[in-house]
TIMI-2910 file (N, C-alpha, C, CB; in pm, 1 decimal, decimal comma, always signed):
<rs>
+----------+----------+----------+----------+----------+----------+----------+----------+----------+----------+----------+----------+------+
!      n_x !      n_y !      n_z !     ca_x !     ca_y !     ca_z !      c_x !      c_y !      c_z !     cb_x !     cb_y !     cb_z ! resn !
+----------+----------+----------+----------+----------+----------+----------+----------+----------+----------+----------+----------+------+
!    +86,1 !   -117,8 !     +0,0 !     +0,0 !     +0,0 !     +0,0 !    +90,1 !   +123,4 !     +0,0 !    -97,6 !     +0,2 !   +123,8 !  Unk !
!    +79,2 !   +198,8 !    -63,8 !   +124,1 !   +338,8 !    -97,4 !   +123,7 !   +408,2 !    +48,1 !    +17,4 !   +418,7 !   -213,7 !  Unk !
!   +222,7 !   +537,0 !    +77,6 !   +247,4 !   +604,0 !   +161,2 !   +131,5 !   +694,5 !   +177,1 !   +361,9 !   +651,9 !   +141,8 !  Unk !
!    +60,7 !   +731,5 !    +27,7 !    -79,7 !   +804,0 !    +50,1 !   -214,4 !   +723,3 !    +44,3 !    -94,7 !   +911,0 !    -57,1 !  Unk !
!   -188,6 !   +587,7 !    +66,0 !   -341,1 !   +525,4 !    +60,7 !   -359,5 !   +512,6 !   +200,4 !   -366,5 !   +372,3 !    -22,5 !  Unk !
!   -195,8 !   +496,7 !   +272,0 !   -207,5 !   +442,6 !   +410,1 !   -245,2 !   +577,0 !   +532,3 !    -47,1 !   +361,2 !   +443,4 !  Unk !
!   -168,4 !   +683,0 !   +515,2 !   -190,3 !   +812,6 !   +516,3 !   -348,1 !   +818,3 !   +529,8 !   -127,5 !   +882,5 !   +391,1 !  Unk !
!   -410,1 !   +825,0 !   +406,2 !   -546,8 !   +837,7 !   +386,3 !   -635,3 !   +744,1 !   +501,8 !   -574,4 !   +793,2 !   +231,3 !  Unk !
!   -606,8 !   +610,3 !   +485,6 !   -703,1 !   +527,2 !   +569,2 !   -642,1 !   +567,3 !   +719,9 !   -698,3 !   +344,0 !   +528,3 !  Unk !
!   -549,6 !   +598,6 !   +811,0 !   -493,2 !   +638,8 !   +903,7 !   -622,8 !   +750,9 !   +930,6 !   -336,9 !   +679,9 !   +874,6 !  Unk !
!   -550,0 !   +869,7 !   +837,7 !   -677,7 !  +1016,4 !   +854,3 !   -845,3 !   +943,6 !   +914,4 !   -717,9 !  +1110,6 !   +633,7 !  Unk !
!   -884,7 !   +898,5 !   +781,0 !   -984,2 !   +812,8 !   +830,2 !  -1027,6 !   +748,8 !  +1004,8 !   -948,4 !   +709,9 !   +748,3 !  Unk !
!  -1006,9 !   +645,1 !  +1005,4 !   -931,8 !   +571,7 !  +1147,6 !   -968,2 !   +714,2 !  +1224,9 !   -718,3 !   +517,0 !  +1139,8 !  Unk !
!   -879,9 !   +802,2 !  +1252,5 !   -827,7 !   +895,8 !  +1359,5 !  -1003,1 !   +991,6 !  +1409,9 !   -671,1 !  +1021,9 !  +1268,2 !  Unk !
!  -1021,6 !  +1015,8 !  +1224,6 !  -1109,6 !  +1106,9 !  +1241,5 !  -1256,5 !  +1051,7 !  +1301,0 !  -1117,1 !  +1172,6 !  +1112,7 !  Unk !
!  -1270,2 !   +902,0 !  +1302,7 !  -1375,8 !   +844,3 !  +1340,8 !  -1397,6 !   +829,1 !  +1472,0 !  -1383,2 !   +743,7 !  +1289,5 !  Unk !
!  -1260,1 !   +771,6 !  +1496,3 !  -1289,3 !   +767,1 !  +1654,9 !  -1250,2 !   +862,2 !  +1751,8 !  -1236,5 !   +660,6 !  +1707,8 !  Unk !
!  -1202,5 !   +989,4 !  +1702,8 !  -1187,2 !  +1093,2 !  +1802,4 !  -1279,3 !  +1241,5 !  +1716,4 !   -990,7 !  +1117,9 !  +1836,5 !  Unk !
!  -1341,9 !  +1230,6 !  +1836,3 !  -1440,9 !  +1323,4 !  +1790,9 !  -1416,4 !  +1463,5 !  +1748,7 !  -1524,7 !  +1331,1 !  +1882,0 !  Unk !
!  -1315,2 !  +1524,4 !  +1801,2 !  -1248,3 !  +1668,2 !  +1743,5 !  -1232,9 !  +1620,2 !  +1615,1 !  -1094,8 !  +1730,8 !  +1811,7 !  Unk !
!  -1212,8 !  +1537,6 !  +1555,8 !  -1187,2 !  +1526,5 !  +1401,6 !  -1274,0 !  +1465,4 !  +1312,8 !  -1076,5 !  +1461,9 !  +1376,7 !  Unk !
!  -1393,2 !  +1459,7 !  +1351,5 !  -1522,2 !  +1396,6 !  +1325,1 !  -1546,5 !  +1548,0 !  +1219,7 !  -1644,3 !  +1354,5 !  +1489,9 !  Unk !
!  -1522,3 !  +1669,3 !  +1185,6 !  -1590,3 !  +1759,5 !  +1114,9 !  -1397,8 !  +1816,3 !  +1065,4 !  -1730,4 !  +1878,9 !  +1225,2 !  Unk !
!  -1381,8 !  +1784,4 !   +975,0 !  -1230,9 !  +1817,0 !   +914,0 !  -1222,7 !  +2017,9 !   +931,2 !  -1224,1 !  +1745,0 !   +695,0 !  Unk !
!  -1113,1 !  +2019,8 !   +995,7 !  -1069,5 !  +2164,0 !   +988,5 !  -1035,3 !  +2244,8 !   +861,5 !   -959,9 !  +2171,4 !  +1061,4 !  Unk !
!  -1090,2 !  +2367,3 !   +847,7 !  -1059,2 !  +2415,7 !   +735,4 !   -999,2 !  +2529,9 !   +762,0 !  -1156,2 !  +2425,5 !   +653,6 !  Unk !
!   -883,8 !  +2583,7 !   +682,0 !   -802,7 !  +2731,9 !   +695,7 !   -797,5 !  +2759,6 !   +532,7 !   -616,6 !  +2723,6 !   +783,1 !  Unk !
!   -860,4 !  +2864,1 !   +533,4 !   -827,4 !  +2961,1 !   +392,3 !   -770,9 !  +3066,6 !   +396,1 !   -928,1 !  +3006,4 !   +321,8 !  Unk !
!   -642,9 !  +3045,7 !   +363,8 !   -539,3 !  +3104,0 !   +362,1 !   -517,3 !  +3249,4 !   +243,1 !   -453,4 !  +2986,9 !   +345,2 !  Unk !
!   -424,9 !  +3313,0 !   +227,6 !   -380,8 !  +3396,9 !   +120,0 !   -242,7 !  +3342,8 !    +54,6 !   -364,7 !  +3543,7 !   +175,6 !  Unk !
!   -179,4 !  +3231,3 !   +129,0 !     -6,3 !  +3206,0 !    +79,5 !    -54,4 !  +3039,2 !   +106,9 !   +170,2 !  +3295,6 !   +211,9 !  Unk !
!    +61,4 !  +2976,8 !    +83,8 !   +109,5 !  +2826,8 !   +112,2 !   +167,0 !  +2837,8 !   +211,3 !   +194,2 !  +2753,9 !    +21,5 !  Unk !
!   +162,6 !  +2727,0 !   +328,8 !   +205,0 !  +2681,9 !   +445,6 !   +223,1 !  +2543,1 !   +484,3 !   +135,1 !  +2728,6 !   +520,5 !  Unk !
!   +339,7 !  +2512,7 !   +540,7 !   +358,2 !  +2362,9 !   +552,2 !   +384,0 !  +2467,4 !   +696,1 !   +487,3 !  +2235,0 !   +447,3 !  Unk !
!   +329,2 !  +2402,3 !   +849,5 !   +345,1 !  +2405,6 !   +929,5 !   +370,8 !  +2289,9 !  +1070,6 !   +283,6 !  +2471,2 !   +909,8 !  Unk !
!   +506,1 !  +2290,8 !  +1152,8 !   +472,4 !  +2168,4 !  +1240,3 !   +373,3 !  +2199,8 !  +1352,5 !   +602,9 !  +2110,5 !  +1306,2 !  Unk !
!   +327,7 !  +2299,8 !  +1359,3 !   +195,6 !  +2313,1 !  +1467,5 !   +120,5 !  +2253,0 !  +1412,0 !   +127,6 !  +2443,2 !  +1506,9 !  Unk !
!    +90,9 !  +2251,1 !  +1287,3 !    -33,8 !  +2203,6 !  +1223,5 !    -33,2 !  +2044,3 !  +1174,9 !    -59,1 !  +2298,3 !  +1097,7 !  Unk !
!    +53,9 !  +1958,0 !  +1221,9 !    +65,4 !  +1816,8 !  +1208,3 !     +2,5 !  +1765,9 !  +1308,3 !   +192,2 !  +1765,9 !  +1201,6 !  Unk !
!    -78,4 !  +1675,7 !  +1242,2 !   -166,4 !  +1561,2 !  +1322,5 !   -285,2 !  +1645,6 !  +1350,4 !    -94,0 !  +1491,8 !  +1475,6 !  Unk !
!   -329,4 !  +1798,1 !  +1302,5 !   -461,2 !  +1840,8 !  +1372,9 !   -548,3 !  +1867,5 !  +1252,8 !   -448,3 !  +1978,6 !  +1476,5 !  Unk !
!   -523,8 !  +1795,4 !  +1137,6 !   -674,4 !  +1704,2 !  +1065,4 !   -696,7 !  +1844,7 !   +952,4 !   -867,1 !  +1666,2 !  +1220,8 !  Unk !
!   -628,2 !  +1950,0 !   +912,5 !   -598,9 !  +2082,9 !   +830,9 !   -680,1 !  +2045,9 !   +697,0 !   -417,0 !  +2116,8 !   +800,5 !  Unk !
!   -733,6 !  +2112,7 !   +644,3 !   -773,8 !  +2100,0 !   +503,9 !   -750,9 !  +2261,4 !   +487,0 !   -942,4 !  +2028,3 !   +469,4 !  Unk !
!   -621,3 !  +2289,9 !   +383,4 !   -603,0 !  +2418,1 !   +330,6 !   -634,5 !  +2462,1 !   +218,5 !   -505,5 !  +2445,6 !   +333,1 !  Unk !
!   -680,0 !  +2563,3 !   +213,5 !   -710,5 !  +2618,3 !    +84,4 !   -640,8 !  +2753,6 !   +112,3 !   -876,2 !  +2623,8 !    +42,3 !  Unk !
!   -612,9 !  +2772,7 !    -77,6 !   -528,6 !  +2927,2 !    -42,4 !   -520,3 !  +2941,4 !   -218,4 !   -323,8 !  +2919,2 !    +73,3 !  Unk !
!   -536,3 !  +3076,1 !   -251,8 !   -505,6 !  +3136,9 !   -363,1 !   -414,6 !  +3207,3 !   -394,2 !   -572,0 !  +3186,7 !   -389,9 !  Unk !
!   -290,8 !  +3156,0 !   -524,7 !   -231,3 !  +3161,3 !   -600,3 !   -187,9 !  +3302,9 !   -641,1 !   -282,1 !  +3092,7 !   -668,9 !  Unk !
!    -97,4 !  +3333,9 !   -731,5 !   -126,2 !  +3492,0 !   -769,3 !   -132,4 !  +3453,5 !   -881,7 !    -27,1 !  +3620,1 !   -742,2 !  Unk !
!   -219,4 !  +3403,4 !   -982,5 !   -321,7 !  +3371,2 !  -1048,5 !   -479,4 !  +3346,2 !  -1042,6 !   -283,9 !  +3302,3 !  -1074,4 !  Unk !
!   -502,5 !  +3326,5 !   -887,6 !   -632,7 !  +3353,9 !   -859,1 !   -705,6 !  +3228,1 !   -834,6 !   -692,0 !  +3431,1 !   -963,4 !  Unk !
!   -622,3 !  +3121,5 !   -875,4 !   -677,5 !  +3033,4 !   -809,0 !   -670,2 !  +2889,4 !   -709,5 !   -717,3 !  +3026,3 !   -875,1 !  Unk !
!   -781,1 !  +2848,7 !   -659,9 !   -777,9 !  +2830,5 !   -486,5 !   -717,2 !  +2719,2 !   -508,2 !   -923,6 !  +2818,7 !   -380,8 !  Unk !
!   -664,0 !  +2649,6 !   -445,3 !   -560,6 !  +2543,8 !   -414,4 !   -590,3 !  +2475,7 !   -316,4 !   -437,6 !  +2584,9 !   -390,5 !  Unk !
!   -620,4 !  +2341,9 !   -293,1 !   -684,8 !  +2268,4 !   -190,0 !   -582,5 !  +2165,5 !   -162,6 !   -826,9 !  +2210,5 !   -228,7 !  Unk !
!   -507,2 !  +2154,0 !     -9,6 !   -462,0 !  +2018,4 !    -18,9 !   -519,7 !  +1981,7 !   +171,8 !   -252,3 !  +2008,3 !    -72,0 !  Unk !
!   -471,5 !  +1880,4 !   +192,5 !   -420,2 !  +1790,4 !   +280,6 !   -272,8 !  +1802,5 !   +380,3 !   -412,1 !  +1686,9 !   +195,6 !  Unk !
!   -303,7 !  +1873,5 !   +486,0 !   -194,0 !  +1941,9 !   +543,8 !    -90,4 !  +1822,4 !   +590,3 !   -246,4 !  +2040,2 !   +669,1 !  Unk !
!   -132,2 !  +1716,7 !   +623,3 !    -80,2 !  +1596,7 !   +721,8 !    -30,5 !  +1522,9 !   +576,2 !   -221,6 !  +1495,7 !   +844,2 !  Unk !
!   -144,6 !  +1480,6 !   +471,8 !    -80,6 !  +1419,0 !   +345,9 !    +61,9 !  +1466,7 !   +297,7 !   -173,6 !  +1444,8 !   +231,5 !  Unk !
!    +18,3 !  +1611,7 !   +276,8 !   +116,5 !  +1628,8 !   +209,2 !   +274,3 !  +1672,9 !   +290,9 !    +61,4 !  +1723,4 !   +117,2 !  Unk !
!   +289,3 !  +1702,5 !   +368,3 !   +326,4 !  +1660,7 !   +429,1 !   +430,6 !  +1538,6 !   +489,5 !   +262,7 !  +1679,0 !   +431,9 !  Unk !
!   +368,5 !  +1421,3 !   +495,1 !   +433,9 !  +1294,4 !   +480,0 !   +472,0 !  +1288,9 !   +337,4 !   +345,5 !  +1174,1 !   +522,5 !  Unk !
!   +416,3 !  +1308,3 !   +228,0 !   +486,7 !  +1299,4 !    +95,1 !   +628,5 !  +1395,4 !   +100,6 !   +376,0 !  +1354,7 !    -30,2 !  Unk !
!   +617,9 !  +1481,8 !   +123,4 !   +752,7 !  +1575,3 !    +93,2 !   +835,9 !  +1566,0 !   +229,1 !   +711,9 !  +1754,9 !    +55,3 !  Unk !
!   +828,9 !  +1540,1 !   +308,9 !   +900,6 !  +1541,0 !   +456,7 !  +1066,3 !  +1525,6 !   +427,9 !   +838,6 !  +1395,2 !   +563,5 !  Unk !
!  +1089,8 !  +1409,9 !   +352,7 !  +1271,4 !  +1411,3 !   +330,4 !  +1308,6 !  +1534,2 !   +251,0 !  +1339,0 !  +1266,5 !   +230,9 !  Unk !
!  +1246,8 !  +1640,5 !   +167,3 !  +1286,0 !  +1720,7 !   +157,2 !  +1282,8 !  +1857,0 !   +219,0 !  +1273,1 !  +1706,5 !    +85,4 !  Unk !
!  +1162,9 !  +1818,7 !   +274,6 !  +1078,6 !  +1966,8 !   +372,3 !  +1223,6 !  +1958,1 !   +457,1 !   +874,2 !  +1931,4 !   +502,9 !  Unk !
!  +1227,5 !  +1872,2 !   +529,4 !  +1305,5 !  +1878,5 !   +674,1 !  +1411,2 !  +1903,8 !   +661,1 !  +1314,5 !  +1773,4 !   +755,7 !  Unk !
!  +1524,5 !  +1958,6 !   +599,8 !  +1599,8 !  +1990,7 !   +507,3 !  +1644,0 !  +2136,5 !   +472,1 !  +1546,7 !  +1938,5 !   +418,1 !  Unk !
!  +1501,9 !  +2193,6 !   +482,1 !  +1526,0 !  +2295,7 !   +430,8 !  +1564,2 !  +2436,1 !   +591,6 !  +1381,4 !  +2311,8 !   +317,8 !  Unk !
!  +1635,1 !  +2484,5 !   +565,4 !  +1700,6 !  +2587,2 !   +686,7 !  +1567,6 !  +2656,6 !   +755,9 !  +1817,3 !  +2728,4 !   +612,0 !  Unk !
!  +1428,1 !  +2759,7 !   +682,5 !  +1355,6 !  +2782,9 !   +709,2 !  +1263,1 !  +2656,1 !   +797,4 !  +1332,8 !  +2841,8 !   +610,7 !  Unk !
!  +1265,4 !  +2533,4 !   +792,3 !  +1200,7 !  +2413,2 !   +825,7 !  +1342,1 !  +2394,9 !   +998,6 !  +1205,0 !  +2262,0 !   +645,2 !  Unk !
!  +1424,7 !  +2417,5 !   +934,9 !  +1519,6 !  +2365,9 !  +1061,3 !  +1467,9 !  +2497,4 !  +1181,7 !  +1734,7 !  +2370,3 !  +1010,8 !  Unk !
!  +1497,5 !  +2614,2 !  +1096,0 !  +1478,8 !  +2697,3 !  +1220,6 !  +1389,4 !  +2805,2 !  +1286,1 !  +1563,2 !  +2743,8 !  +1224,3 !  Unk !
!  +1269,5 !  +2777,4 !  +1143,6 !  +1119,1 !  +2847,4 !  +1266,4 !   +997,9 !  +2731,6 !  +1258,5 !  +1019,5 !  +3043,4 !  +1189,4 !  Unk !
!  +1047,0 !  +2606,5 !  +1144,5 !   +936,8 !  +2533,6 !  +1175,6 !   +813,9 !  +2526,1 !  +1092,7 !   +904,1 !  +2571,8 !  +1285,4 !  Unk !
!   +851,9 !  +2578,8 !   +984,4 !   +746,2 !  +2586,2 !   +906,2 !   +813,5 !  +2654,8 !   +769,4 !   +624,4 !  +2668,2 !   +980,9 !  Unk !
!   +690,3 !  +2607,2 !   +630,0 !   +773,7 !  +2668,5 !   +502,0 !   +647,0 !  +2736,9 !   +454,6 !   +855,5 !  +2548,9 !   +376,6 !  Unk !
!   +664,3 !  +2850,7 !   +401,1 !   +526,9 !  +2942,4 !   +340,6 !   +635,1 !  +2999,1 !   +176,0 !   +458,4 !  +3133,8 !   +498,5 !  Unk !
!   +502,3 !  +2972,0 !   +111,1 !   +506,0 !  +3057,9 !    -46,9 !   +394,8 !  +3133,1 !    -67,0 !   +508,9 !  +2963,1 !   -183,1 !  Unk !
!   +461,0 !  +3253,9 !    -90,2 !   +298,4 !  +3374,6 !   -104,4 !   +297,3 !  +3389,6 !   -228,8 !   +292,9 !  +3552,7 !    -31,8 !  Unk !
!   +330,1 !  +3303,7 !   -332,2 !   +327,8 !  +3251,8 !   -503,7 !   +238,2 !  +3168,2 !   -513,0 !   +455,6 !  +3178,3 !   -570,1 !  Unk !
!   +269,3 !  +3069,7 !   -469,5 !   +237,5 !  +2965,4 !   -570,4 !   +259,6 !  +2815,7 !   -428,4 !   +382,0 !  +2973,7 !   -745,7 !  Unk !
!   +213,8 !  +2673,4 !   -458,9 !   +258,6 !  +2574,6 !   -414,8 !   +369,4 !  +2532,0 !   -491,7 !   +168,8 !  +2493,1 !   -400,8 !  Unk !
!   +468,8 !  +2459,9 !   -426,9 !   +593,0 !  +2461,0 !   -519,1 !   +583,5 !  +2330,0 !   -601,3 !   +739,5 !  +2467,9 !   -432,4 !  Unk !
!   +649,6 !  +2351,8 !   -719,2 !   +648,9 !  +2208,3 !   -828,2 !   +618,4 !  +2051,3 !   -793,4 !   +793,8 !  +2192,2 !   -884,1 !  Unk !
!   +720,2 !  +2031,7 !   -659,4 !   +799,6 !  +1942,7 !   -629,2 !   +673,9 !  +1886,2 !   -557,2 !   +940,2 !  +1978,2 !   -559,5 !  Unk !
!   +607,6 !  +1924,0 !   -481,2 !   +483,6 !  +1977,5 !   -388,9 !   +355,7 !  +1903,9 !   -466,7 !   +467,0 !  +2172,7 !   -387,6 !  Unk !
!   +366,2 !  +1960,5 !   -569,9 !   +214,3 !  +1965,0 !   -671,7 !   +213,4 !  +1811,1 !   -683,7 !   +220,1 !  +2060,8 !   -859,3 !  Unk !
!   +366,6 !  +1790,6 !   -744,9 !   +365,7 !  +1679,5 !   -821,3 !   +391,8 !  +1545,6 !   -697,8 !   +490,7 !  +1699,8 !   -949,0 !  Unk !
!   +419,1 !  +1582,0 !   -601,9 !   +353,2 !  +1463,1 !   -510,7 !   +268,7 !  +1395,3 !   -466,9 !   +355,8 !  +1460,4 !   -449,9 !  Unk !
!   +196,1 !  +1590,7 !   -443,8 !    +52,5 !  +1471,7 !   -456,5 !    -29,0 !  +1426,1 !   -569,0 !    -59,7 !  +1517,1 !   -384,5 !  Unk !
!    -13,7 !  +1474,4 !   -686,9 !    -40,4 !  +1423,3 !   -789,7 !    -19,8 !  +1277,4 !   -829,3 !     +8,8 !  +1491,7 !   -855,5 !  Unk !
!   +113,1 !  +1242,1 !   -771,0 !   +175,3 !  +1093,0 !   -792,3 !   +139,5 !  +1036,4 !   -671,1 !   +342,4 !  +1078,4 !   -818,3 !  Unk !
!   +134,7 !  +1069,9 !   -558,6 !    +98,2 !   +991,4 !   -424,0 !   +260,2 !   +985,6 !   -382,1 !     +4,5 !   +814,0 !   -445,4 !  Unk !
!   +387,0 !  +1030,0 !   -393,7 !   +482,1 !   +981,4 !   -404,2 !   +556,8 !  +1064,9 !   -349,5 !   +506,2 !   +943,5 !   -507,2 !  Unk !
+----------+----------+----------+----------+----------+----------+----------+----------+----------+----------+----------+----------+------+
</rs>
């Protein structure tokens, strides 16, 4: 099973039997944010582009998809979080696109 099927049925699982996550959290944003406050607390982000349009992911998914590179990065080492007030980045898109 794939890192995002298992991911997925996990979310599932979590959100059933604990009731804070019985109604998925939503943040609509103005930029992109990968945040570690925001791991494990069930995020559904949306945020618009400077093209205008809204961008929906999976804060915890995506997340586990990019992590060997997220963690890595100096902004990630030393406040803990990565934001783009562009765009979601390539590398990003195409993960979750592939599950990979």
């Amino acid at each position: 099973m794939s890192i995002l099927k298992t991911m997925c049925v996990l979310n599932v699982l979590i959100r059933e039997t604990n009731s804070k996550f019985k109604h998925m959290k939503q943040l609509h944003l103005k930029n992109f944010i990968l945040r570690k406050d925001y791991l494990g607390k069930g995020y559904t982000i949306y945020f618009t582009n400077i093209h205008g349009r809204v961008i929906k992911y999976d804060h915890d998914i995506l997340y586990y998809l990019v992590s060997d590179r997220l963690t890595k990065l100096p902004c990630w080492k030393n406040y803990g979080y990565y934001t783009n007030s562009r765009d979601m980045p390539v590398y990003m898109k195409k993960a979750l696109e592939n599950g990979k």
